[in-house]
KEZANU-285998 format. One record per atom (N, C-alpha, C): x, y negated, z negated; atom name; residue in one letter; chain; residue number from 1. Coordinates in nm, 2 decimals. Last residue first. Example, Ala and Ser with C-alpha at 12.3 -4.5 7.8 and 13.67 -1.06 7.14 Angstrom:
! KEZANU-285998
GUMI       X       Y       Z  site  code  unit  pos
GUMI    1.28    0.22   -0.71     N     S     A    2
GUMI    1.37    0.11   -0.71    CA     S     A    2
GUMI    1.29    0.00   -0.79     C     S     A    2
GUMI    1.32    0.57   -0.78     N     A     A    1
GUMI    1.23    0.45   -0.78    CA     A     A    1
GUMI    1.32    0.33   -0.78     C     A     A    1
END
This chain:
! KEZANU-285998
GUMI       X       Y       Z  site  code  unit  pos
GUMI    7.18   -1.56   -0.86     N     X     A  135
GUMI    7.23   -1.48   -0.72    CA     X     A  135
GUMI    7.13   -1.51   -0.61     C     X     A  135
GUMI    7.01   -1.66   -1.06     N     X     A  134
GUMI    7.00   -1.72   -0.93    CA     X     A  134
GUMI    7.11   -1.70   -0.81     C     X     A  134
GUMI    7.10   -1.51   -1.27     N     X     A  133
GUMI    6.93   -1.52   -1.20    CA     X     A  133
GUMI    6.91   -1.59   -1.04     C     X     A  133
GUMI    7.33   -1.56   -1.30     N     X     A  132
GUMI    7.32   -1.48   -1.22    CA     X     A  132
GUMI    7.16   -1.44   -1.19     C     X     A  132
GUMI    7.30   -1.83   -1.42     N     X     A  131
GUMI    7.39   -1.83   -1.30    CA     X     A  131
GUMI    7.38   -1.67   -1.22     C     X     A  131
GUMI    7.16   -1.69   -1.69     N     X     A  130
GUMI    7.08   -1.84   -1.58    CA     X     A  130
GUMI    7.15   -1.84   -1.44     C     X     A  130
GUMI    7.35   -1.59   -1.81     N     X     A  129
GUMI    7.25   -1.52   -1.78    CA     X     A  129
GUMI    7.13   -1.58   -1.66     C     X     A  129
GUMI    7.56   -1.76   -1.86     N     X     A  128
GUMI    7.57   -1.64   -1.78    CA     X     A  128
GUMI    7.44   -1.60   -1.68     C     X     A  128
GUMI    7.36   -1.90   -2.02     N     X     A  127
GUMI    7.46   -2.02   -1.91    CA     X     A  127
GUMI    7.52   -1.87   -1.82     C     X     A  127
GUMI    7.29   -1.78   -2.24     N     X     A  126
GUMI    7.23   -1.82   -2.17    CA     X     A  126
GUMI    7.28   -1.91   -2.02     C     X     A  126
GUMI    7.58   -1.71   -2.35     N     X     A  125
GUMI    7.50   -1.62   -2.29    CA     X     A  125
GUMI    7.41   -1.65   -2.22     C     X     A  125
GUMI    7.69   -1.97   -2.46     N     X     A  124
GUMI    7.79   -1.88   -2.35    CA     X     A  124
GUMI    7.68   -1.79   -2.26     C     X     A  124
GUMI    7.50   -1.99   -2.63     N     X     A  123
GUMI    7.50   -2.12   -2.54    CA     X     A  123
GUMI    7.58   -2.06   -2.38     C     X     A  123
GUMI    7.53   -1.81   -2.84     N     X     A  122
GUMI    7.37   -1.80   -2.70    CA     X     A  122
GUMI    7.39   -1.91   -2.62     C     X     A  122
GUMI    7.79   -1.86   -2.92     N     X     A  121
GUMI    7.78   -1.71   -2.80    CA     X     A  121
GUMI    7.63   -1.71   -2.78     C     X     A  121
GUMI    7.74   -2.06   -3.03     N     X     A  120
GUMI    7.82   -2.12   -2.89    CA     X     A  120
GUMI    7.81   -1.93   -2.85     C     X     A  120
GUMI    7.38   -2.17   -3.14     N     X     A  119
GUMI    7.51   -2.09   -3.21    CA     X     A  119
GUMI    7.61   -2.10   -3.05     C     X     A  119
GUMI    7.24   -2.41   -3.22     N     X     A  118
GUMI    7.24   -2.34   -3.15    CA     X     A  118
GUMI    7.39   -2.33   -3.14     C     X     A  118
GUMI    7.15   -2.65   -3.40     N     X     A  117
GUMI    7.15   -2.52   -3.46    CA     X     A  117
GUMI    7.16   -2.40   -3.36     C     X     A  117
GUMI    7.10   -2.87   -3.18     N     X     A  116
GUMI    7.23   -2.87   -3.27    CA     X     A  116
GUMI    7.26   -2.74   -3.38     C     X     A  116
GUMI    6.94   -2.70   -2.93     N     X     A  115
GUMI    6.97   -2.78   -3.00    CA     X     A  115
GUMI    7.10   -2.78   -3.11     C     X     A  115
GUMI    6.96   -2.68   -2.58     N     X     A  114
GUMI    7.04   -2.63   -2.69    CA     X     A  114
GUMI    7.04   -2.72   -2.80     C     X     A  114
GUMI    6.76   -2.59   -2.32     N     X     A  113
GUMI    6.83   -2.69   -2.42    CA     X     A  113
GUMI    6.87   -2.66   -2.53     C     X     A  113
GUMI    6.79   -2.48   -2.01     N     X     A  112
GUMI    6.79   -2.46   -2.10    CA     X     A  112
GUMI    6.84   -2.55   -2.20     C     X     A  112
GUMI    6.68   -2.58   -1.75     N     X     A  111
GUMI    6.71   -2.48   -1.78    CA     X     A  111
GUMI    6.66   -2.43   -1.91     C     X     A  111
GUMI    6.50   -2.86   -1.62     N     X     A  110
GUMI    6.63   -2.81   -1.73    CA     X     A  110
GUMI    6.57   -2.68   -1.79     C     X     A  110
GUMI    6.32   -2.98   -1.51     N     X     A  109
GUMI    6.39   -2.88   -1.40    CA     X     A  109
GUMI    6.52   -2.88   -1.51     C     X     A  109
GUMI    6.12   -3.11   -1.61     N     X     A  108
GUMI    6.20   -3.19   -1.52    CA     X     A  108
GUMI    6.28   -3.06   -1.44     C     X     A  108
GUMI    6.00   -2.96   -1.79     N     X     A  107
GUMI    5.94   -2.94   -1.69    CA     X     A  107
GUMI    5.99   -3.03   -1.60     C     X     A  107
GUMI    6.24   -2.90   -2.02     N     X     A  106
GUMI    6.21   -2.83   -1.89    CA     X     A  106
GUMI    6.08   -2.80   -1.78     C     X     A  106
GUMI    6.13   -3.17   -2.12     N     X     A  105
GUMI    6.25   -3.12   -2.02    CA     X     A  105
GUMI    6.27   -3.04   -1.97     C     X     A  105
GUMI    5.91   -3.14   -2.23     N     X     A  104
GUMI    5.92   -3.21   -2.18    CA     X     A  104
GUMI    6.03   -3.20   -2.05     C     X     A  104
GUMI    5.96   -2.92   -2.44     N     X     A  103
GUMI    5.89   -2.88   -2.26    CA     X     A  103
GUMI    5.89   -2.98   -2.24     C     X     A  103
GUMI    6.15   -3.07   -2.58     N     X     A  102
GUMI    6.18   -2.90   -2.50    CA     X     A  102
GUMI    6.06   -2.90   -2.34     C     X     A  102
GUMI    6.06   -3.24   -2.73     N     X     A  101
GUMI    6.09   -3.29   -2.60    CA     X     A  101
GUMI    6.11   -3.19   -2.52     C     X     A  101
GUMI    5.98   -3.20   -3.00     N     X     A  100
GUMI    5.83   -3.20   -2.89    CA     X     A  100
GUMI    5.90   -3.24   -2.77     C     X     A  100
GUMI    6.22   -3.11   -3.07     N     X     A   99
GUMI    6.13   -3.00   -3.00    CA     X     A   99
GUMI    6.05   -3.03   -2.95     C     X     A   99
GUMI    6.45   -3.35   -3.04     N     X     A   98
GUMI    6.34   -3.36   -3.10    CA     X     A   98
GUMI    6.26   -3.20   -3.03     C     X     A   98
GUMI    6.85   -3.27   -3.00     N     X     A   97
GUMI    6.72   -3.30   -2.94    CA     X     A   97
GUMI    6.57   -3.28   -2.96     C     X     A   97
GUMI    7.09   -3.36   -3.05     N     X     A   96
GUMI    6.98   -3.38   -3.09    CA     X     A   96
GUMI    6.86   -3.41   -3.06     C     X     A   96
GUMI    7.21   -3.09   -2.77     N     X     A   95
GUMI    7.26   -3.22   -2.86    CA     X     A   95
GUMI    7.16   -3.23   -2.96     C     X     A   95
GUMI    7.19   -3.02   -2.43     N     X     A   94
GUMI    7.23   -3.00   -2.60    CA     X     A   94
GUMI    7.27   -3.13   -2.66     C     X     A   94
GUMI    7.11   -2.89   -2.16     N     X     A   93
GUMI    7.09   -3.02   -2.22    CA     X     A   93
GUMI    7.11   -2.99   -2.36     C     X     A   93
GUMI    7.17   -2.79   -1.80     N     X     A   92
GUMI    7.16   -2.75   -1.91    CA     X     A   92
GUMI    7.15   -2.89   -2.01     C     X     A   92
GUMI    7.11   -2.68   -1.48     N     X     A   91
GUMI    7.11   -2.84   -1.55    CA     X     A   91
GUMI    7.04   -2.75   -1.65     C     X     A   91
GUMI    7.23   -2.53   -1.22     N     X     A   90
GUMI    7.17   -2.50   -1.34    CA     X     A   90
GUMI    7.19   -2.63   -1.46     C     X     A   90
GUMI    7.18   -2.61   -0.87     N     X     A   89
GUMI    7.25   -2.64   -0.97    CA     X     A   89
GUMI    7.13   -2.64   -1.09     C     X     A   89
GUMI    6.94   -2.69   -0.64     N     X     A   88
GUMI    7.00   -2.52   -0.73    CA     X     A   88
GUMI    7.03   -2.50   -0.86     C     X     A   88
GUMI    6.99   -2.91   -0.58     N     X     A   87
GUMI    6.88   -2.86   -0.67    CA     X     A   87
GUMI    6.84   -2.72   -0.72     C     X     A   87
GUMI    7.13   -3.05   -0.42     N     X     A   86
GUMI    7.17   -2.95   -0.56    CA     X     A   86
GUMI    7.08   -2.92   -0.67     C     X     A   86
GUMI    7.15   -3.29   -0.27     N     X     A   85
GUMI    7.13   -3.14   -0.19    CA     X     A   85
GUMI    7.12   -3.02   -0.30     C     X     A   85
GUMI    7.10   -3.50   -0.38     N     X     A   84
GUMI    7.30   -3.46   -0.27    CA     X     A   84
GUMI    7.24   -3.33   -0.26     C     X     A   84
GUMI    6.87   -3.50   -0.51     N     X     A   83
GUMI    6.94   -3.60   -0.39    CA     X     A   83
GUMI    7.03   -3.57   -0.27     C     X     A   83
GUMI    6.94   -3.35   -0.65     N     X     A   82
GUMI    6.82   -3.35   -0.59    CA     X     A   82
GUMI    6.83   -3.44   -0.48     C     X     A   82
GUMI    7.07   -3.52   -0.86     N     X     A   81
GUMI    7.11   -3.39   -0.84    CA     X     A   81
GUMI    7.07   -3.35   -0.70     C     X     A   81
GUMI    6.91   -3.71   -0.91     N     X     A   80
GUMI    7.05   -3.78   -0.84    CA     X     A   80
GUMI    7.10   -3.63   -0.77     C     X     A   80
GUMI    6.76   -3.59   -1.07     N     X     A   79
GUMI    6.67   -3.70   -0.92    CA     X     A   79
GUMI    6.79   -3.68   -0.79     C     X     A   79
GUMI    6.88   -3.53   -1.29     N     X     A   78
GUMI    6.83   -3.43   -1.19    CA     X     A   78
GUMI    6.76   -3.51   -1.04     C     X     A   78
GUMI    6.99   -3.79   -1.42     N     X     A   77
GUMI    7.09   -3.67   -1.32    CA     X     A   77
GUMI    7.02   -3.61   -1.24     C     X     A   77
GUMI    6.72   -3.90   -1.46     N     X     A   76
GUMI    6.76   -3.98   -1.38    CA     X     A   76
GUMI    6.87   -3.88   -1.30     C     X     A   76
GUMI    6.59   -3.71   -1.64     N     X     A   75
GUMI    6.54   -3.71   -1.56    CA     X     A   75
GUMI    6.61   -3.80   -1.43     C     X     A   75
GUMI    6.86   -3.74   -1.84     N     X     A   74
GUMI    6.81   -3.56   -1.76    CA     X     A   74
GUMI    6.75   -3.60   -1.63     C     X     A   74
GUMI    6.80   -4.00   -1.95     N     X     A   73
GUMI    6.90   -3.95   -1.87    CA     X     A   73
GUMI    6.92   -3.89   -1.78     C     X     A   73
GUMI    6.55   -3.99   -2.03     N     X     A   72
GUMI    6.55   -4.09   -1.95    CA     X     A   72
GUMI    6.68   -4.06   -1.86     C     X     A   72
GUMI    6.58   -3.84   -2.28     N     X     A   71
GUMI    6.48   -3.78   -2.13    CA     X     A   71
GUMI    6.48   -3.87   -2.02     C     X     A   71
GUMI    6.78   -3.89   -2.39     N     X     A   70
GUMI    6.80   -3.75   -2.35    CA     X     A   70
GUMI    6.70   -3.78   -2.20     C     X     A   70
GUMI    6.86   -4.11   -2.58     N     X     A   69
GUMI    6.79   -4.13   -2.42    CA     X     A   69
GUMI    6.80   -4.01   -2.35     C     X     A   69
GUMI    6.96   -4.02   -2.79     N     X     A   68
GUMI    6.79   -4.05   -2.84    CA     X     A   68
GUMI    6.75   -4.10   -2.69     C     X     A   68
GUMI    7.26   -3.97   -2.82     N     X     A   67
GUMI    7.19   -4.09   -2.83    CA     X     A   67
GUMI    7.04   -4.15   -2.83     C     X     A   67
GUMI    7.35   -3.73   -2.73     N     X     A   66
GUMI    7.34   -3.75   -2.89    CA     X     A   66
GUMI    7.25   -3.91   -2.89     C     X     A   66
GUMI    7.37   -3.48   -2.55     N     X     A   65
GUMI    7.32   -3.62   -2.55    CA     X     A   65
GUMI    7.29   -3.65   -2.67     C     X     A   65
GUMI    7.54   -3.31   -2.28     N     X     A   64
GUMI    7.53   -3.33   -2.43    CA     X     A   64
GUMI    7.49   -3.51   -2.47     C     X     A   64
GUMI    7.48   -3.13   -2.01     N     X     A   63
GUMI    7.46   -3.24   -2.05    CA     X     A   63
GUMI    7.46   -3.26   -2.22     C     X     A   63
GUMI    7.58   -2.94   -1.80     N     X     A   62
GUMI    7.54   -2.93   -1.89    CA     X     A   62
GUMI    7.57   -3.08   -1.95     C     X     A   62
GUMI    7.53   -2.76   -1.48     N     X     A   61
GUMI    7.59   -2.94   -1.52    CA     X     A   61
GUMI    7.53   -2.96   -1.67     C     X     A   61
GUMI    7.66   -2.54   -1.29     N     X     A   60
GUMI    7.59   -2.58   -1.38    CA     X     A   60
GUMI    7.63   -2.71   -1.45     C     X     A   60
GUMI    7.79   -2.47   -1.07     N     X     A   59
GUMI    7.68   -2.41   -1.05    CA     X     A   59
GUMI    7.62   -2.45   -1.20     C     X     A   59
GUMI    7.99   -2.77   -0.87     N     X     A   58
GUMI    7.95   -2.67   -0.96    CA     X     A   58
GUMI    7.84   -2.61   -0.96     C     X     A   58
GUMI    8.16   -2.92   -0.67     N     X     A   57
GUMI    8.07   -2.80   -0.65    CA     X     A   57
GUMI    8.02   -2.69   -0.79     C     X     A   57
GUMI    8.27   -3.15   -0.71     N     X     A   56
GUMI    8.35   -2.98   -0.80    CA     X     A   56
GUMI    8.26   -2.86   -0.72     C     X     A   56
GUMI    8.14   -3.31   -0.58     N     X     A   55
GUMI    8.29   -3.32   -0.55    CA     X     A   55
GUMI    8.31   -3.19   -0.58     C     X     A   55
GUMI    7.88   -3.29   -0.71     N     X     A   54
GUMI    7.90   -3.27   -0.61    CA     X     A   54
GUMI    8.07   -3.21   -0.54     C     X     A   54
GUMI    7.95   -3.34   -0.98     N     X     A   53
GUMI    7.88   -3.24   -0.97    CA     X     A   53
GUMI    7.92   -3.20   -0.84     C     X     A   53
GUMI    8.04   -3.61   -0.95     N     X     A   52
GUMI    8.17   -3.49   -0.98    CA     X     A   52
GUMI    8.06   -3.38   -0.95     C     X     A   52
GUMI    7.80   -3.73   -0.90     N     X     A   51
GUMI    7.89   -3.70   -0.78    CA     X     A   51
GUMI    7.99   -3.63   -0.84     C     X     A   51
GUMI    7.66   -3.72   -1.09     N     X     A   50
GUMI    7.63   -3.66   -0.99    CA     X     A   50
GUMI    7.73   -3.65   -0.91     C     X     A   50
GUMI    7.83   -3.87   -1.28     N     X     A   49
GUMI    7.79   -3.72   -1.32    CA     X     A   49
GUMI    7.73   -3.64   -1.23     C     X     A   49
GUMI    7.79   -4.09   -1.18     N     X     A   48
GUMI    7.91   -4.07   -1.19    CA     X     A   48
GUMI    7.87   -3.94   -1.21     C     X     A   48
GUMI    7.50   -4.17   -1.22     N     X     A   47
GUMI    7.55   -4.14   -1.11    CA     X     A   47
GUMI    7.70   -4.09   -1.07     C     X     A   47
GUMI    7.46   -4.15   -1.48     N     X     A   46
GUMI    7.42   -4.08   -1.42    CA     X     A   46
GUMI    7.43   -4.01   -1.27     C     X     A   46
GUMI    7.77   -4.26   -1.62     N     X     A   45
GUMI    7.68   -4.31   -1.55    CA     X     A   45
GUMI    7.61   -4.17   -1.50     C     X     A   45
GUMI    8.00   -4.18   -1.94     N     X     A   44
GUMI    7.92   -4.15   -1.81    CA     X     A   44
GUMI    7.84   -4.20   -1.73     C     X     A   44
GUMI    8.07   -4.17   -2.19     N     X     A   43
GUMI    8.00   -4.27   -2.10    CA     X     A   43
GUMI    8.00   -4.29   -1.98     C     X     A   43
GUMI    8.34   -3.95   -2.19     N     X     A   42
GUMI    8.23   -4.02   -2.25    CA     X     A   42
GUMI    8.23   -4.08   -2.11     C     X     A   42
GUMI    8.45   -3.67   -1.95     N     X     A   41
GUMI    8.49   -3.76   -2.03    CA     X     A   41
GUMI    8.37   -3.82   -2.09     C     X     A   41
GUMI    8.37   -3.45   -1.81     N     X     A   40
GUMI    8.39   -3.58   -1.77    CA     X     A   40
GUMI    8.47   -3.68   -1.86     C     X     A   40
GUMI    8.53   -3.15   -1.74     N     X     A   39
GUMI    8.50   -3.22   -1.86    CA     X     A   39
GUMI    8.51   -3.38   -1.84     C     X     A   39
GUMI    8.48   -2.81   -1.62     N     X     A   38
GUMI    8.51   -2.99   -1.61    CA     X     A   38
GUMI    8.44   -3.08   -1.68     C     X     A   38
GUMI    8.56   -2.47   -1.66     N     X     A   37
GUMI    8.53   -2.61   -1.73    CA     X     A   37
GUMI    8.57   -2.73   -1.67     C     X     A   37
GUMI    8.51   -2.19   -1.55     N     X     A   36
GUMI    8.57   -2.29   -1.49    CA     X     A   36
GUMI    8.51   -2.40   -1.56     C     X     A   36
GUMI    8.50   -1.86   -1.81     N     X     A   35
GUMI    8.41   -2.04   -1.72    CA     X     A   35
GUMI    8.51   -2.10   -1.67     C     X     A   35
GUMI    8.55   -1.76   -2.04     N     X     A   34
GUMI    8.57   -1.68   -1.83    CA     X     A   34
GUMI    8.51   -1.77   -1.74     C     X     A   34
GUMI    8.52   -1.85   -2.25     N     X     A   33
GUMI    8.41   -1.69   -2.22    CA     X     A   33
GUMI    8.45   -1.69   -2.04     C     X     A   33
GUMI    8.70   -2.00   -2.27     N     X     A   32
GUMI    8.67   -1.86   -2.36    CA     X     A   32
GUMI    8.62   -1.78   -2.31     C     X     A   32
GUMI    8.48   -2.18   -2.17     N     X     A   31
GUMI    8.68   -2.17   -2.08    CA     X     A   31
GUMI    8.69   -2.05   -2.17     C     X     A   31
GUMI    8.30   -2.22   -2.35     N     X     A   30
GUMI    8.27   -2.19   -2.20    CA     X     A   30
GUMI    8.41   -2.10   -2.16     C     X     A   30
GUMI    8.45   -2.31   -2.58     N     X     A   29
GUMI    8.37   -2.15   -2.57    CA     X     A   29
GUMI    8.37   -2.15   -2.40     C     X     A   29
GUMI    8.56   -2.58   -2.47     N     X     A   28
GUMI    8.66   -2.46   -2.52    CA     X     A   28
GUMI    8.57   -2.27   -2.52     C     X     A   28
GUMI    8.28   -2.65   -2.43     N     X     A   27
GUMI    8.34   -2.64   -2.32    CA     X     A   27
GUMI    8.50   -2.53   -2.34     C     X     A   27
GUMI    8.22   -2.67   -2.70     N     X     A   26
GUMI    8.12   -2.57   -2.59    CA     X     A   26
GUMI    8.18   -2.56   -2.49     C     X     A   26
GUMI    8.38   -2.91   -2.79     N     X     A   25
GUMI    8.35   -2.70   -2.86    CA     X     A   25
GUMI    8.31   -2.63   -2.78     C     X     A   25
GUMI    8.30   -3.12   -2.66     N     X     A   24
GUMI    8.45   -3.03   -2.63    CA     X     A   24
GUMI    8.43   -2.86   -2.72     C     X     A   24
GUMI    8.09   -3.14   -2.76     N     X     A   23
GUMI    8.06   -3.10   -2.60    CA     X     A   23
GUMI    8.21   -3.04   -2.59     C     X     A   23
GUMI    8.13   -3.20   -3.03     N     X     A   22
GUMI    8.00   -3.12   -2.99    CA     X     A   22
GUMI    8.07   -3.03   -2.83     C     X     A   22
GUMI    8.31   -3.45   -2.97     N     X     A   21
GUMI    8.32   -3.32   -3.03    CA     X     A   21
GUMI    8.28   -3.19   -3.03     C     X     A   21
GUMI    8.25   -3.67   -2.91     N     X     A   20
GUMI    8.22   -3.58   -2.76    CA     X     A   20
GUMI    8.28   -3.45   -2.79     C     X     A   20
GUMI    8.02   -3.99   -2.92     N     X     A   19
GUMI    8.09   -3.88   -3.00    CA     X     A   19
GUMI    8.11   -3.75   -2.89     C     X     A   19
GUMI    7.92   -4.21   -2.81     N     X     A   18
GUMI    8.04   -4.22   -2.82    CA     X     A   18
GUMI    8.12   -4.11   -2.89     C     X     A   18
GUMI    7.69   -4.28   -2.58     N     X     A   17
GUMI    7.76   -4.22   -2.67    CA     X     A   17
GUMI    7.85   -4.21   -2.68     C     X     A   17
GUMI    7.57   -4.43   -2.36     N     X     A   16
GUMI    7.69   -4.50   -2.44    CA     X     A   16
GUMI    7.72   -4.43   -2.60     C     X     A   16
GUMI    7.53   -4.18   -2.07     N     X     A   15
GUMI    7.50   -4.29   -2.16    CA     X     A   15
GUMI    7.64   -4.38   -2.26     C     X     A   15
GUMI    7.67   -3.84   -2.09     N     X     A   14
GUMI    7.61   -3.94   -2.00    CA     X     A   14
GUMI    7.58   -4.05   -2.15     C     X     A   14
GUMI    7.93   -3.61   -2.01     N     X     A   13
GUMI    7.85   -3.72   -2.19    CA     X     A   13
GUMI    7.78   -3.81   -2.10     C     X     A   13
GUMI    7.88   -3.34   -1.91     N     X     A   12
GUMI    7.92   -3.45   -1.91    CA     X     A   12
GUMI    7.88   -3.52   -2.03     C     X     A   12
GUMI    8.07   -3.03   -1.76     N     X     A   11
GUMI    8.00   -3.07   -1.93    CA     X     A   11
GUMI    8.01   -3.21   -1.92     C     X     A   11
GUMI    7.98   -2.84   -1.52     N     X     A   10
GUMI    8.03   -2.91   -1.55    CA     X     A   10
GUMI    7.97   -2.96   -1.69     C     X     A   10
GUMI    8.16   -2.50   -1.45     N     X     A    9
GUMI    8.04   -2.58   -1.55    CA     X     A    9
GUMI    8.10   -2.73   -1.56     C     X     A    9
GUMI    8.13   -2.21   -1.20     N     X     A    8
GUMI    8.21   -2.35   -1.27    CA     X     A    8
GUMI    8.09   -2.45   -1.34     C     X     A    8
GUMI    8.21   -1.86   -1.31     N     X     A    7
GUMI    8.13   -2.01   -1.33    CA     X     A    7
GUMI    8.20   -2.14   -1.34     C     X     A    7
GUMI    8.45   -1.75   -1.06     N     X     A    6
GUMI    8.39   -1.78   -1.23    CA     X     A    6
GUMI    8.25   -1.89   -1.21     C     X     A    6
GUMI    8.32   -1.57   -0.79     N     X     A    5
GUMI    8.40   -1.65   -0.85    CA     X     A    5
GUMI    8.37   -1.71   -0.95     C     X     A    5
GUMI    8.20   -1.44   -0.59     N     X     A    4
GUMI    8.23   -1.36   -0.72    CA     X     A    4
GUMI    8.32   -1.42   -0.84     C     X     A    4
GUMI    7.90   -1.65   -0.47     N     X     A    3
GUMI    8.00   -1.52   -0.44    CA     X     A    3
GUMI    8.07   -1.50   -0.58     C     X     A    3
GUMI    7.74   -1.84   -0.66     N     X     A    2
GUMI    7.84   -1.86   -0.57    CA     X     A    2
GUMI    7.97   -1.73   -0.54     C     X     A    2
GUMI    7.48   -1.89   -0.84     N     X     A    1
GUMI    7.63   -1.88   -0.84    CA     X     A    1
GUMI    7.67   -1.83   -0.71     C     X     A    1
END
């Protein structure tokens, strides 16, 4: 994070999902809990989600992926991420996502993943807790 200024998060929908329920609750808690929220909208390009990352300067790009291409997605933002220079940026991943894929993904360089039984004050907390590890 970034001198003493809120967290800014970005929340994208990558792929051809179409539900964005999920990710609008977490972005209302985020903006709740004293977050700067940018909210891509659906269907996303991986590459469209890199460059608002870039444009906004955010310190975290949280990713909600309901479609079953979680790992093909994560792995193609974070490349893109990694690319423009942002391989700081805290890349978060929620949605339905299988447990045998947890360490899959966080050995691409994701934070933390949030499955669908994950409550919105550990999603608020670990998204704090992650941005000031990396003062």
């Amino acid at each position: 994070m970034k001198n003493a200024r809120s967290i800014r998060v970005l929340v994208a929908k990558p792929g051809l999902d179409g539900h964005d329920r999920g990710a609008k609750i977490v972005a209302y808690a985020l903006r709740d809990a004293g977050m700067e929220v940018i909210y891509t909208g659906l269907r996303q390009s991986p590459e469209q989600i890199a460059a608002v990352a870039l444009q906004e300067d955010v310190d975290v790009v949280g990713l909600s992926i309901l479609s079953g291409a979680h790992l093909m997605l994560t792995e193609r933002i974070i490349a893109l991420l990694r690319e423009r220079g942002m391989s700081d940026v805290v890349v978060v991943v929620g949605g339905v996502i299988p447990a045998d894929d947890i360490p899959v993904l966080k050995s691409m360089g994701v934070t933390e993943v949030f499955r669908y039984e994950t409550g919105l004050d550990e999603i608020v907390r670990s998204i704090q807790e992650a941005c000031a590890a990396r003062v």
